[in-house]
N, C-alpha and C positions, 0 to 999 in steps of 0.2 A: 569349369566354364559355367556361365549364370547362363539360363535364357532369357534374352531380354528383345522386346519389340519396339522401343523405342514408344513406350503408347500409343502405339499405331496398332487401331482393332480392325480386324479384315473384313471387307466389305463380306465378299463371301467366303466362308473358312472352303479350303480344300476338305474333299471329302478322306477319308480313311477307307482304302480300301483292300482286304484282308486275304489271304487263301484258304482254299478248302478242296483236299482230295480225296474225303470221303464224308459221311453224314456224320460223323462224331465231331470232326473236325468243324462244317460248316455251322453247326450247334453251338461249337467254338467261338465261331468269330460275330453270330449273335448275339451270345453271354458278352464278348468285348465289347460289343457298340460300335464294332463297323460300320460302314453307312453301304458300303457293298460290296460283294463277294462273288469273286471269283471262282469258276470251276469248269473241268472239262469233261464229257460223254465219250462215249467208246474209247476209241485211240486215236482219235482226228485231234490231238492233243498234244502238246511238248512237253508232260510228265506222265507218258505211256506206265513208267514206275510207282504212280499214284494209286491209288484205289480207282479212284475217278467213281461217276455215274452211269449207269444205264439209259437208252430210250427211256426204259421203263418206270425208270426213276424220276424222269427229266421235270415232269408236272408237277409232281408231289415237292421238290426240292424249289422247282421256281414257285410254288405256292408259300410253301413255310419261309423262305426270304421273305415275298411280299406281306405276308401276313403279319410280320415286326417289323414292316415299314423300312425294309434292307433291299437296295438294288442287285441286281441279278444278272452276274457277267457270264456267257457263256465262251471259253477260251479254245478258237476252232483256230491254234496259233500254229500252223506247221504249215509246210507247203504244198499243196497236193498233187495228186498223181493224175493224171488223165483219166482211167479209170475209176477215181474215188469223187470226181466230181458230181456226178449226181445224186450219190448219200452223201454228202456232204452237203447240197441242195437240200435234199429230205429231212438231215437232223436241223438245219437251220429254220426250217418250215414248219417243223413239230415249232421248235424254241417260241418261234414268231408267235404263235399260232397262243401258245401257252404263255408269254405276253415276258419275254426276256425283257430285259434293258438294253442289252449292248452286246455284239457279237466282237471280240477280240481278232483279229486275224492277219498272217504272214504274209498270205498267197493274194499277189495284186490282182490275177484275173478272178479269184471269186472273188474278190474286196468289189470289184467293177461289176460281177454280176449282181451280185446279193442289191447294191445300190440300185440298180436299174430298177430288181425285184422286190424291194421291200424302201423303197422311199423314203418311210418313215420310222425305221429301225437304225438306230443307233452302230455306226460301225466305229471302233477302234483299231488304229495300225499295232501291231504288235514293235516290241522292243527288237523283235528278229525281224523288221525292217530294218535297222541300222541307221536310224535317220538322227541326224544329229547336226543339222544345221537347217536356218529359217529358209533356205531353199528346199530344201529336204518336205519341210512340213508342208510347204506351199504346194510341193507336189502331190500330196498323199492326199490333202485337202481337197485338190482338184477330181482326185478320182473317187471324190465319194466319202473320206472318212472325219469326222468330226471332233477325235481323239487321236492324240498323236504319244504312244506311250516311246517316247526320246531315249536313246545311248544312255548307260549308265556313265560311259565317260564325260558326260558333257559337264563343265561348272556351274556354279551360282550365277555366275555374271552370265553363260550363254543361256543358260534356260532364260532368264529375265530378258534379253533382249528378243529371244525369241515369243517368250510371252507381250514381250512389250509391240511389236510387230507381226501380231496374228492373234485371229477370231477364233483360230482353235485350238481346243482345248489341251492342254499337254498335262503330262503324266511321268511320272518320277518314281524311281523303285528309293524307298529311303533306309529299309532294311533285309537283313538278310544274306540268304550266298548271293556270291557275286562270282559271274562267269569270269575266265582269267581273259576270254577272249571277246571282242566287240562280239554282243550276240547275233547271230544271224549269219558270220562268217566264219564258222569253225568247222572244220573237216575231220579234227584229230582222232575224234571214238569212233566217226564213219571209217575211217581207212585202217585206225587201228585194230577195231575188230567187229566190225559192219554195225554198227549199232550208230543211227543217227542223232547225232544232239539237234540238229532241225528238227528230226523228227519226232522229239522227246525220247531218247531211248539213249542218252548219253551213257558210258560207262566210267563217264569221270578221268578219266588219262591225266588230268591237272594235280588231281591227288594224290599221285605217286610217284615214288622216288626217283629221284634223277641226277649224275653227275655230268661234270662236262670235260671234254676235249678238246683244247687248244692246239692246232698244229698239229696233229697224231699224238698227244702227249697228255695224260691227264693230267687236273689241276683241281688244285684243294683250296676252295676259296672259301671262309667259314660263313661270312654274309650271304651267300645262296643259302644255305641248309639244306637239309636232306629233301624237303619238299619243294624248291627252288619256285614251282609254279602253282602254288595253293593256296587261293586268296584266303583273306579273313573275314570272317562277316562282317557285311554293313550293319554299323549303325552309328545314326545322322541324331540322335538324339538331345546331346547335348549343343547341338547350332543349328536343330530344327527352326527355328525362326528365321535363320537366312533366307531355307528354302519355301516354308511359306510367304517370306516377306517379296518372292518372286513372282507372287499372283499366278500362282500354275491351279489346275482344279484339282489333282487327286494326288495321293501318297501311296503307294503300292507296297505291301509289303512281301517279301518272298514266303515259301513254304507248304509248295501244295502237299510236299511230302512230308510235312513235321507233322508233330504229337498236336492232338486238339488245346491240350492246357499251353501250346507255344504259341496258336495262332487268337487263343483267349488273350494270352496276356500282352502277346506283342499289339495286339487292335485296340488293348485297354489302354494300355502306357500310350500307346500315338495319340491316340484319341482324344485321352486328356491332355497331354502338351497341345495340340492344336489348338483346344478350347482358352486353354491360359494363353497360349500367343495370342490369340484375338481376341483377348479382352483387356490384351496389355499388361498382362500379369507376369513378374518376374517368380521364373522360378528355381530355386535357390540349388546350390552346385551336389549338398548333403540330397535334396532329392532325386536329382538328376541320377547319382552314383548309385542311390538305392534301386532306382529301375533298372539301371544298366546292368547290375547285380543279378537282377530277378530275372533280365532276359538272358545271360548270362550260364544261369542253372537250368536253363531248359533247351538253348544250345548255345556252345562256343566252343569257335577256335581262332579263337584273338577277334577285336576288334579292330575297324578303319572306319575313318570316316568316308574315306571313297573317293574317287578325281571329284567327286560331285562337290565335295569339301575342302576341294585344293591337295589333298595327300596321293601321292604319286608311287610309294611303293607300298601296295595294297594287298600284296605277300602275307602270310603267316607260315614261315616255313619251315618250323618244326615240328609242327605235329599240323596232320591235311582232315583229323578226323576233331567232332566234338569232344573236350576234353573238360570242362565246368570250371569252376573256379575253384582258385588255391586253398586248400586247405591245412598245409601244415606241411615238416619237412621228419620224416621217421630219425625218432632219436633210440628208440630200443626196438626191438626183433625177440619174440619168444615164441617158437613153436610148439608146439600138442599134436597128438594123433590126426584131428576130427579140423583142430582152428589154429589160427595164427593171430598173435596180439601184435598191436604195433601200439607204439608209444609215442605220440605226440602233442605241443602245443598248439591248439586250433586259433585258427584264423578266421572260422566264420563258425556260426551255430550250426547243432546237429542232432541228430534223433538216432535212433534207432531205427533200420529197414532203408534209411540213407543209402543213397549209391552212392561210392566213389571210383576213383581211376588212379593208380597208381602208375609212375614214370617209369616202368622199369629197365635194364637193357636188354629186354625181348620185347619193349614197348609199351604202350599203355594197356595195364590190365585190369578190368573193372572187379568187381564185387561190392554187395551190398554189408551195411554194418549191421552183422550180425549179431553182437553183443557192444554195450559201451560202459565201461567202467571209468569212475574218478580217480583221481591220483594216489589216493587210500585203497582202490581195490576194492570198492561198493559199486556194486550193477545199477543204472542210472538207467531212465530213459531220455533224455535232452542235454545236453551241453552249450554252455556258452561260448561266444567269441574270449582269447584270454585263457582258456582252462584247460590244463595239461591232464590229460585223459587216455584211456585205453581202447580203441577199439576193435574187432575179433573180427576177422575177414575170414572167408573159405582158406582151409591147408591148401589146397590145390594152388590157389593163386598166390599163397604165399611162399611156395617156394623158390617164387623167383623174384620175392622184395628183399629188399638187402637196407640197409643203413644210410640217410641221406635221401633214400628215394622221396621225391615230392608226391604227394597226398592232394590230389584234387575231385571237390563235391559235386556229382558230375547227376545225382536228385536227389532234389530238398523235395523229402515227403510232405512235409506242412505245406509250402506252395502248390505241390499238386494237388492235395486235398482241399485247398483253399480255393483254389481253380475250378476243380470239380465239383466242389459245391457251389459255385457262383449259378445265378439264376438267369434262365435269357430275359433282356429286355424288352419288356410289351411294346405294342404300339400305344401310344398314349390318345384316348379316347376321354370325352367328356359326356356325364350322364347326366339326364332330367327325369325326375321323378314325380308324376302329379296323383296323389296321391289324396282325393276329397272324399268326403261322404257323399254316398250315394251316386259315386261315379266308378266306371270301371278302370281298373290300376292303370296308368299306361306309363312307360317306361320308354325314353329317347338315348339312342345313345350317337355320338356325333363325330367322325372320325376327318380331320382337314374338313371339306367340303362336302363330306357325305352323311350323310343320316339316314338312321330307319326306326322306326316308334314301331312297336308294341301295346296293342292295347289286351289286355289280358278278360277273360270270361269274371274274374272273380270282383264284387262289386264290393268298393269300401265299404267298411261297417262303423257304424259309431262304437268304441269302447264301452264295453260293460265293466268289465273288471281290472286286466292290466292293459293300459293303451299299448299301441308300438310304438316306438318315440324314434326320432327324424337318426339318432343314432344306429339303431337296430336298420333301417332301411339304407343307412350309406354302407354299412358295416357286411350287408347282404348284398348291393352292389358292390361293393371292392372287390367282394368273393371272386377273381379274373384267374383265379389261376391254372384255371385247368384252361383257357384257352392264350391268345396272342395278344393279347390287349392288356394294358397296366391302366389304371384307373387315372387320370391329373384332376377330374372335381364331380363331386356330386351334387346337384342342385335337386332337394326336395320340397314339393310346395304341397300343403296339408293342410285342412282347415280343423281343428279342433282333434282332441280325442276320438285315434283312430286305430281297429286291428285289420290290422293283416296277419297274415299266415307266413313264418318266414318260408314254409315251402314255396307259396304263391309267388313271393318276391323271388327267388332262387331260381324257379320257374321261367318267371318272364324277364328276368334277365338274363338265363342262359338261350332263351328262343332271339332277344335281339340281338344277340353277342353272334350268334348265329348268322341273323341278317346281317347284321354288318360285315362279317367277315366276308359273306358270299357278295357283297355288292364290292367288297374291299377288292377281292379278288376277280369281279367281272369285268373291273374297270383295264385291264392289262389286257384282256383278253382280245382277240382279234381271229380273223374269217383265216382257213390255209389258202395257202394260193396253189400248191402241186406244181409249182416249177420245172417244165422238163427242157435238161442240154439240150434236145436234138432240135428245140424249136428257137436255142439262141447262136442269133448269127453270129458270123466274125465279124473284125473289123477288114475293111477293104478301100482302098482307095479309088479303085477303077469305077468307074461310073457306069451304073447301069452293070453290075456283075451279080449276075447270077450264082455265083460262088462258086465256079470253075476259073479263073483265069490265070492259074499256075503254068508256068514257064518251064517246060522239059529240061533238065540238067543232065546231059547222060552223064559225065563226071563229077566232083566233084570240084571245085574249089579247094588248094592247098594256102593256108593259111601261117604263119610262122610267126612266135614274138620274138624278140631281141630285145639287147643289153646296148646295144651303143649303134651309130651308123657304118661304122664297119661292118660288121655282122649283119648288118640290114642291107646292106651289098651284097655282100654273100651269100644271104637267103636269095635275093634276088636274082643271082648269075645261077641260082642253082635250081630255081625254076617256082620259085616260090609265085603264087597267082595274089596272095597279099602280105605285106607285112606291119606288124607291130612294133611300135617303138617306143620306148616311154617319151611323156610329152617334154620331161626334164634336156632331154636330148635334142630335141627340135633345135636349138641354136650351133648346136655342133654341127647337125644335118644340114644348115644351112650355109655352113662357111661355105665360101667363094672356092676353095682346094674340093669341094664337093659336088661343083655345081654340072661338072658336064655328067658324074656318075648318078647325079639326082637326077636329072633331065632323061637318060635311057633305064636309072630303076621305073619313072613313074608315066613313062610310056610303054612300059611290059607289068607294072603291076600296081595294085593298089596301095597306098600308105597310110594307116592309121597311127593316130598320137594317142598315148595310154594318157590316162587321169592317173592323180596319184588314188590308192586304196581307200585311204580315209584322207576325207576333206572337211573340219569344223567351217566355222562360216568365215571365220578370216584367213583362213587357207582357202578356201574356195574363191574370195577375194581377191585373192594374189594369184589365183589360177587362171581368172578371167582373159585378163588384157590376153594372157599367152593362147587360151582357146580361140579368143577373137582372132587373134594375128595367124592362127592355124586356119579357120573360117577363112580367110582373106589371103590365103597364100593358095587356097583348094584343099587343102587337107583334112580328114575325117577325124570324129575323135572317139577312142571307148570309154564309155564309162564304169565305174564303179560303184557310185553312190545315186541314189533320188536325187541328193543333190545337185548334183553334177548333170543328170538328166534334165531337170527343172532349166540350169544354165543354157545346156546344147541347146534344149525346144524354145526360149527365150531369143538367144542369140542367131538361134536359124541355122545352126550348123550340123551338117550328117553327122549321126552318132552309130555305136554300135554297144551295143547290153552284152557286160562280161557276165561269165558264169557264177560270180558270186552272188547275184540276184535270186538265185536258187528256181531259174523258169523252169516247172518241172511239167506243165502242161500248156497247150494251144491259147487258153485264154488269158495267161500270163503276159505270151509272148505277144498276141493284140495290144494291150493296154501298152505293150513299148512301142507296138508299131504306129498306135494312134496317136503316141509322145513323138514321135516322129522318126524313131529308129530304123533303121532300114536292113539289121543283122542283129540278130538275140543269140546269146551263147547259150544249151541247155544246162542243166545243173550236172555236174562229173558224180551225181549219186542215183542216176536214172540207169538202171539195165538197157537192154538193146530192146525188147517190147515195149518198155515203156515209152524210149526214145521212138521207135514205129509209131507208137500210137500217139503223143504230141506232133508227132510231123505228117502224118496221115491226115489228123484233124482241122488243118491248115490248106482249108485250097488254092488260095489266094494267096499263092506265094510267086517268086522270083528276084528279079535285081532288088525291088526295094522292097522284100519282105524274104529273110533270109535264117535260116536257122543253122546255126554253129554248133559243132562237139569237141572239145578234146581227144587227141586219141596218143599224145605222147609229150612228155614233162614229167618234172618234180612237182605234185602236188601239193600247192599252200596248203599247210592244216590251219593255221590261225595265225592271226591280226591282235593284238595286245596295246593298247598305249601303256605296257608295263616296263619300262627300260632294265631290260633281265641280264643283258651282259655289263651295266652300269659298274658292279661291281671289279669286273673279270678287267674293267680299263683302268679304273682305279689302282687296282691292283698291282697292272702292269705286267698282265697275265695274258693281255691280249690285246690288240690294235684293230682298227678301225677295220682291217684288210683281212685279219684273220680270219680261219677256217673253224670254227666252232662246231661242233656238236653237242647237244644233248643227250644221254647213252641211259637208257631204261636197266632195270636190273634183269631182265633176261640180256642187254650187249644189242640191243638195239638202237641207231644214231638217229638221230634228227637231226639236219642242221640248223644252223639257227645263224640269223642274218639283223643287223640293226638297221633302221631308215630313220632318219630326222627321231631319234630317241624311242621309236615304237620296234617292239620285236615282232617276228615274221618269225613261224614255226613249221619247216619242212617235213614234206611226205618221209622215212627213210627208204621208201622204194620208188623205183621210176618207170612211170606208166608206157608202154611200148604195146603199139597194138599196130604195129609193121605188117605182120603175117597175117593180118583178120582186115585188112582193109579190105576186101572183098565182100566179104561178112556184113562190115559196115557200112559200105553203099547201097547196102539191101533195105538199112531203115531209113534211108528219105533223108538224110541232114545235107546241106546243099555246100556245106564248107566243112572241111579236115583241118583243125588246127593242131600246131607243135608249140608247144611251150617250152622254146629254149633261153630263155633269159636269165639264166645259170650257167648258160656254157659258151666256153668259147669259139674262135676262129674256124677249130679244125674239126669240132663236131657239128656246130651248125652246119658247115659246108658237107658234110657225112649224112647228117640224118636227113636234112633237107632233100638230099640231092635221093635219096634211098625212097623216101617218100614220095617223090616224083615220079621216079622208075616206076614202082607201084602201081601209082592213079592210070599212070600210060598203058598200064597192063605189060612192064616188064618185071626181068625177078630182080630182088634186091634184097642185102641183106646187112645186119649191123652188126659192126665186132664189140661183143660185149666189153666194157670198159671193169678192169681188177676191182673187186670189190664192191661194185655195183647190182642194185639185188632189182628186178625189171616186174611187173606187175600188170595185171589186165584190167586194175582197178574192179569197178561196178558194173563191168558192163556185161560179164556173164552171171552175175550174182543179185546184184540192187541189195537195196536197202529194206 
């Protein structure tokens, strides 16, 4: 594929903007000519597994950014705890203070404070918003934030119409890993084995192996592969021009966790394709491959181009790890005590100290080339593409290569070295030199709109013997290297044969390199404000409220989802106080065969209409008319997306905040009530203190300000637009109706369920906190929800009705169902 831009130059290019999870790294993505970078402090961060930065660091690091002229992301992307908000306040305060650019962030109630409190600080929604339609953005915008970093699912076409339809600014990951699941909804490493991918502390569950179960029965489908759910890396490289030609402002690359020479080269290679698309420059398909090549040997495990680029199965599922690129296929095998030779035709060049990864079937097994001989059996140091060569891996790993095994070069030492010797680029600075007889040196040097002159003690001399000539003096300003500044011109103005001293010169241009850098860096700089929670209010509707006018609930509220209006009858003969329905169902629910049992459910309880999960903007379109017609019939709606929020507060309709929102604190669940919510679900990753203390924190609560918990359901792990059973129907291995599982190699299932071509990936245990309802009305949540919209007739009427018992303060108890494995989730543990 050519990039071509159609000679269309970009008014303004997007910027490139790079990762960095420690100082080697971020030195990285300088040397590449990023325009800004990304990082995260302590562990208020969603790559808890990075090195990250200190407090302590915080200054020095937003200093060296600004000092080469590089923006300064601080990424505070996770959701936070009640208790963690006022460090959280603290590190954004230092950051401010220390003159950040842009706070990245998840958690809508700090999104809403920080804005109240910093005005004039740059906020960004994180990708772990989930916002992927121009309602989505419309709302994020409203609460404050001026970047919208968008779904990696979204396409060409919706970014552009959402850029074409909004003043702010959107953002695009173009390379990189890619989540399997919409970010910001994935449960699977929480529940798998308490480690939160909200909270940065993912343990990857995507990248390991998986079969599946049709109907109790296993099935050998070869198109899944052993890693069925492990995406490939993005990269948008070769139809980068699409996505610039969208007018979005920024290109995000992933990798807070790579090597610095990954995040050097990946910020080089974008950086320059950006510059050629907007200058209309086509670039040709031989280059294109060469990059892809090079990003390639520093990580891969296949490429995609991503939904971003129209490609739909985004899988690489036979190997879930970096594996480099092909190097050749072992035609001979000869072992020794100490090495093992292998013998093959190379497919790409190679050195000595090379790392590769061999295919084996105990997997891929690395080793570096420790010897490389030619086809004659002469030790060589380099090899070409084409040349049938030898080369000496460790005994240890060779005795489990065998004949055939594939040979892939998994590091090219010359690129690393190529890498690591790259230089950071300066800020580019313009210098004046006046330089007369009989006048004292002075020296300007001029950065954008800033200047500072030097005038130095030492007074031109007229030449006696050898002048200094105007060379010697540019040649002694360019000398920039010891600081942050690269030289673009030197202007010297001299009247006749003249010395100077080059110390002099050395002198006073290291004292304005000086100045300028500290006037560089004063300019960012700003007063702290000390921000304290205890002094910001809630949101409150009552007029004139003091900030007590909560509403006594001695009980709680039993709340129930369901699958169809059947079941939604039954929750309600069985005492359910509300029910859930999906909103797909509302026409069923309203047949005429319905209407005298709809008329006594919704004079004994409440009825809410679910949104679907994920809504792009032409689904959210066709969702409309049906929310309006629920508005106008009385009926409430949940949502799931900003989206969908932005519609309800639009259309004037009660809404209600599912738990995927991740409200995991009091200030969260404000910014719903202020959208006009009048029930927030908390996050199912909040312990029972935590959940106390988000509901403590709320005193202005009751009918319309209401807080939900989960206390019993198959918890969703994640939400995919990845069509995973596509194959399994193809096949003919499964129906639309089927019972699937996914079964992990310790024999653990998950089911797994298809909706309008997107997979849904189930808890394999089912949360029951029957016996702790007690327990649970001690932390304040004002509704007990059951998530049965997996089960049928005769359970809903079972749990419901057991549930109820409960709240009334009688006994009740459930018959465990065969095979079913029961779970108290987070709530005695947290995350």
């Amino acid at each position: 594929m050519i990039l071509k831009n159609d000679n269309k130059v970009c008014d303004v290019p997007p910027e490139v903007l790079a990762p960095a999870g420690d100082i080697d790294a971020l030195i990285g993505a300088i040397k590449g000519g990023a325009d800004a970078v990304y990082f995260g402090v302590t562990d208020l961060n969603a790559r808890k597994g990075a090195k990250n930065f200190s407090m302590e660091d915080l200054e020095g690091t937003i200093d060296m950014l600004h000092s080469h002229g590089v923006k300064a992301f601080l990424a505070l992307n996770i959701p936070i705890k009640q208790n963690e908000l006022q460090h959280a306040l603290d590190v954004v305060d230092k950051a401010y203070s220390f003159g950040i650019d842009a706070i990245i962030l998840q958690d809508l109630g700090l999104l809403r404070i920080l804005h109240e409190t910093y005005p004039d600080l740059a906020l960004h929604a994180s990708t772990q918003m989930t916002v992927h339609s121009m309602k989505g953005v419309d709302f994020i915008a409203n609460e404050g934030a001026v970047r919208v970093i968008v779904s990696r699912e979204l396409t060409v076409k919706e970014i552009a119409d959402i850029v074409d339809h909004s003043d702010t600014e959107i953002e695009i990951f173009v390379h990189g890993a890619l989540c399997y699941s919409y970010s910001g909804k994935c449960l699977f490493s929480s529940f798998m084995s308490d480690r939160s991918a909200n909270r940065g502390a993912c343990a990857q569950p995507c990248r390991r192996p998986y079969n599946f179960v049709v109907n109790g029965r296993n099935v050998n489908v070869k198109a899944m592969g052993k890693f069925p759910i492990s995406c490939a890396e993005l990269c948008t490289l070769s139809e980068l021009d699409e996505i610039v030609g969208t007018g979005l402002r920024s290109l995000k690359i992933e990798g807070r966790m790579k090597k610095p020479e990954y995040v050097t080269e990946s910020a080089s290679i974008y950086k320059w394709a950006v510059d050629a698309i907007c200058k209309g420059e086509q670039l040709e398909e031989a280059e294109v491959e060469a990059f892809e090549k090079d990003l390639a040997q520093l990580f891969y495990r296949g490429f995609t181009k991503g939904f971003i680029l129209g490609e739909r199965d985004v899988v690489h599922s036979k190997y879930s790890s970096s594996y480099g690129v092909y190097l050749g296929k072992i035609k001979e095998i000869e072992t020794f005590k100490y090495t093992t030779s292998l013998t093959l035709t190379l497919m790409e060049d190679v050195q000595v100290k090379d790392g590769v990864g061999i295919h084996t079937k105990a997997g891929v097994l690395g080793s570096a080339i420790n010897k490389l001989l030619d086809a004659g059996g002469n030790e060589i140091k380099t090899a070409n593409k084409g040349e049938k060569v030898i080369i000496e891996i460790s005994s240890k790993t060779g005795k489990a290569v065998a004949r055939g095994n594939e040979v892939y070069l998994t590091t090219d030492q010359r690129l690393l070295e190529t890498l690591q010797r790259t230089k950071a680029k300066g800020l580019p600075i313009s210098i004046e030199v006046n330089a007369e007889v009989g006048e004292r040196l002075k020296v300007r040097m001029t950065s954008g709109e800033m200047s500072v002159e030097v005038i130095d003690d030492f007074e031109v001399q007229e030449a006696k013997k050898a002048p200094t000539s105007e060379e010697q003096i540019v040649l002694a300003m360019e000398k920039l290297g010891d600081t942050s500044f690269s030289s673009s011109s030197v202007d010297v103005k001299t009247n006749g044969n003249i010395f100077i001293p080059i110390g002099v010169l050395t002198g006073a241009r290291r004292e304005a390199a000086e100045k300028l850098l500290e006037k560089v860096l004063a300019q960012y700089r700003k007063g702290e404000k000390h921000p304290q929670l205890s002094e910001i209010s809630h949101f409150c509707t009552e007029a004139g409220c003091g900030g007590n006018c909560k509403d006594e609930i001695k009980t709680p509220l039993l709340s129930v989802e369901v699958k169809n209006a059947g079941t939604l009858f039954d929750a309600v003969g069985m005492g359910a106080d509300i029910v859930y329905l999906p909103i797909r169902k509302f026409e069923e629910l309203m047949l005429e065969e319905n209407a005298g049992k709809l008329d006594d459910a919704r004079n004994n309880s409440e009825i809410v209409l679910i949104a679907p999960r994920i809504t792009h903007e032409a689904e959210l379109m066709e969702l409309l008319p049906l929310m309006e017609k629920a508005k106008n019939d009385g009926f409430s709606i949940a949502c799931y997306t900003l989206g969908q929020v932005e519609v309800a507060k639009e259309i004037g309709v009660p809404f209600v905040v599912q738990k995927e929102f991740n409200t995991f604190n009091s200030y969260t669940a404000d910014e719903f009530y202020r959208a006009g919510a009048y029930r927030v679900t908390l996050s199912t990753e909040l312990n029972l203190d935590e959940i106390n203390d988000a509901c403590n924190d709320i005193s202005c609560r009751g009918k319309e300000h209401q807080l939900e918990i989960l206390v019993h359901g198959r918890e969703l792990m994640l939400i995919t637009e990845h069509d995973l059973l596509k194959p399994l129907l193809e096949q003919g291995s499964a129906t639309e109706s089927s019972e699937v599982l996914m079964v992990d190699s310790k024999g653990v299932e998950y089911p797994v369920k298809r909706v309008d071509e997107r997979t849904l990936i189930y808890d394999s245990k089912v949360l029951d906190m029957l016996d702790q309802v007690d327990v649970l009305k001690e932390c304040g949540a004002d509704v007990m929800r059951l998530d049965l919209s997996l089960y049928g007739k005769r359970d809903v009427k079972e749990i419901t009705s057991a549930y109820r018992r409960v709240l009334d303060g009688n006994p009740a108890e459930l018959y465990s169902r065969r095979g079913v494995k029961f779970s108290r989730g987070h709530y005695f543990k947290g995350i």
